[in-house]
N, C-alpha and C positions, 0 to 999 in steps of 0.2 A: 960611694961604692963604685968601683973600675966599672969598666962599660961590658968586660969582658963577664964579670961577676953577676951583673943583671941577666945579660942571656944566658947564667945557669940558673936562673932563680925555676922553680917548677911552674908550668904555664896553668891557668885558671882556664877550665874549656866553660862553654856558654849556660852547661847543664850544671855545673859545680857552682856557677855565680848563682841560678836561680835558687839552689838549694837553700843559698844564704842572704836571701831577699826577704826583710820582714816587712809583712806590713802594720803600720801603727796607726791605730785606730783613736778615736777621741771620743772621751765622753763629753755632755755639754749640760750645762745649768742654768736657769735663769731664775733671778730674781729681782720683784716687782720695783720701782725706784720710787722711793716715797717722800712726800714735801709734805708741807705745811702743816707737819706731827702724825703725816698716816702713822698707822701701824700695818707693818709688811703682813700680819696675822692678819689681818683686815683687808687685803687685795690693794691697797695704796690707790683709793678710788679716787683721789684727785688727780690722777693720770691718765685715765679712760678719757676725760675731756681732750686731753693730747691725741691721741689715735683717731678718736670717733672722723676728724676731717679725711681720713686714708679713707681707702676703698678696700673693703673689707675685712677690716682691720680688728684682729677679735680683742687686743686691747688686755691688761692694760701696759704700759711702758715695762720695758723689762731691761736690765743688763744681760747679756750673754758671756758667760766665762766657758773654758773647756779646760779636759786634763788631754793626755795622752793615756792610753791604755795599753801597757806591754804585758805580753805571758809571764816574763820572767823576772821582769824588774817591778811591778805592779802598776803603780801610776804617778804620772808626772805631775808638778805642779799645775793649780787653776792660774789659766791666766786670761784675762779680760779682753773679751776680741768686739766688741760692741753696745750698742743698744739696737730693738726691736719696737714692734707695738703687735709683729704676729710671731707669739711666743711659744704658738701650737704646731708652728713649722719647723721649731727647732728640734731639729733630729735625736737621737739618743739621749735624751734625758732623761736625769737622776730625779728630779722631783715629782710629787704629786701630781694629779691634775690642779690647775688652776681656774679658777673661776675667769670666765670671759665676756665679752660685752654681747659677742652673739650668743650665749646662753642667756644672757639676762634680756636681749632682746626679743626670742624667742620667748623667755615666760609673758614677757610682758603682751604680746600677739594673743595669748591664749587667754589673756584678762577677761571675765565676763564682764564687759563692758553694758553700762544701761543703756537701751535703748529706747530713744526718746520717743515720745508720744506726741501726735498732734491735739491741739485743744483748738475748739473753731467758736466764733461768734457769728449771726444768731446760733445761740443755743438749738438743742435738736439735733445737730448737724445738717441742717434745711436752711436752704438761704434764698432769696429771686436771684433772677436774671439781672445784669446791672448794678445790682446793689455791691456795693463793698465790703466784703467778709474779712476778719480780723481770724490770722491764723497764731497760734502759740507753742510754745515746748513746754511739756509737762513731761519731768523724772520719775519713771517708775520707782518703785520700792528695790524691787529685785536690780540686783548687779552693780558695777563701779561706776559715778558717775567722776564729771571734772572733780579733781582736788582731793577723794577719798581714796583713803589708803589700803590695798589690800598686801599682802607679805606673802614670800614663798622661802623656801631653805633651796637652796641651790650648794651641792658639794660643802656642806656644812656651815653656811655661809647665811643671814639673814637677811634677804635680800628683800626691801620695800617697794615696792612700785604704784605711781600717782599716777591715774588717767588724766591728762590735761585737755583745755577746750584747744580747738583751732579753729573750726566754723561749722557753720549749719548751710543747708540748701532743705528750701522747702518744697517739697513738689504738689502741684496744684491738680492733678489730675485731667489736664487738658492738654496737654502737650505743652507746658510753659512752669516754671517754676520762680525763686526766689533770685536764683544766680546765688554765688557765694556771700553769707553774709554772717560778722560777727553777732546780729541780734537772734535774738530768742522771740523776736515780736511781743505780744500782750494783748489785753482786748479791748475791747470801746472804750473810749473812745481815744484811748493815748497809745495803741500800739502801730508799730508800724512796720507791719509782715501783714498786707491788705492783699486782696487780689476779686476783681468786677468779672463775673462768667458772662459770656455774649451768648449761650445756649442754652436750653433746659437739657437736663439728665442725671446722669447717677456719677459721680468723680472718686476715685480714689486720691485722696492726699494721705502726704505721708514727711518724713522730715529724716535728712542723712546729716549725720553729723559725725566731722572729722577731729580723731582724737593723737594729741601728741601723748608726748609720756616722760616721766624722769624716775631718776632709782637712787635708792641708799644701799649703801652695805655695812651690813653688822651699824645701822644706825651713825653711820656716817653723812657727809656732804651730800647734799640735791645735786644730780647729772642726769642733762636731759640724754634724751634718746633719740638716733635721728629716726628721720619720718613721721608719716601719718597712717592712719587705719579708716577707714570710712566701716561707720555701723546707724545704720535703719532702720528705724523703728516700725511697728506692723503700722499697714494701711486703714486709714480714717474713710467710710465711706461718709460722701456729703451730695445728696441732692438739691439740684438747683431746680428750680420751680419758674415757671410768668403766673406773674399775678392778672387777675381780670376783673374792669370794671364792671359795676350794676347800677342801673339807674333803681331805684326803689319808692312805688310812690306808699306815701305816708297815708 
């Protein structure tokens, strides 16, 4: 076109440009990426173990696609702009909620977990001064202990969850305890959770025991879960006694 022909063309002022400024928006989608035969109906829980090393990471592995969103044309092709592991950050999305690791970590917090009992030797709960007392763990009836299964529904979802051991600390009621340790102790004469009082009085013992955890979904694969919960069981009182000698004549 002549140069002369452009500078008749009609001029575009700044308000007439905005009028014809659209903006295009995106919708976004994710879904779970599954191996070793997940079913994506099932949350593809062999990808939660992927995530769980992130920091905060609600899990599990996701592709991210988007469309475009126009008024007047409707919507553009999905097209694949990643992967995730936080799929709850993803803006404008078309699907459901998803089940996440922090929900299932969260039930699993609220677990009635068993709280252990101390068991003491001598019997009674009375022991001397010096003497060697054999402390033990005994599992109440009530609540989950290691290994038993209790189940919750999470967003329709069957979700299993296993209290696991990690350690016990026994407290002695004297300002001294077990320190961390994986025994459970036992009693005379083959246990070895012992502890000699150097005073007479009254002691509360007691025993805290730390619980990992792992989960199923819809009866899928065992994934642990990070961290630990510390739960304590009520206080054992235990008096400690001096013995005293008698002469006795016969």
């Amino acid at each position: 076109m002549p140069a002369n022909e452009v500078n008749n063309l009609p001029k575009t002022t700044k308000a007439e440009y905005k009028k014809h400024t659209v903006t295009v928006a995106y919708q976004y989608r994710t879904q779970p990426i599954c191996k070793n035969g997940d079913d994506p109906a099932h949350g593809c829980v062999a990808n939660y173990g992927i995530c769980i090393p992130l920091i905060n990471a609600s899990g599990p592995l996701v592709t991210i696609s988007r469309r475009t969103v126009l008024p007047e044309n409707g919507h553009g092709p999905w097209d694949n702009v990643g992967t995730t592991c936080y799929a709850t950050l993803v803006p404008n999305t078309e699907n459901k909620p998803q089940l996440t690791l922090a929900m299932i970590k969260a039930a699993w917090t609220k677990t009635l977990f068993a709280k252990p009992d101390v068991s003491i030797q001598p019997v009674g709960n009375r022991t001397l001064v010096t003497l060697p007392t054999y402390f033990s763990l005994n599992w109440p009836r009530a609540g989950y202990q290691p290994d038993e299964i209790s189940t919750v529904t999470l967003l329709g979802h069957g979700v299993r969850i296993k209290p696991t051991f990690v350690h016990n600390t026994f407290t002695f009621g004297d300002g001294t305890t077990s320190g961390v340790t994986t025994s459970s102790g036992g009693p005379y004469p083959t246990g070895d959770i012992t502890h000699a009082y150097d005073k007479a009085g009254t002691y509360t013992t007691s025993i805290t025991t730390a619980y990992g955890g792992q989960f199923s979904v819809d009866n899928g694969p065992w994934t642990t879960i990070p961290g630990s919960i510390n739960i304590t069981g009520a206080g054992t009182q235990l008096r400690v006694v001096t013995a005293t000698n008698r002469l006795v004549n016969h």
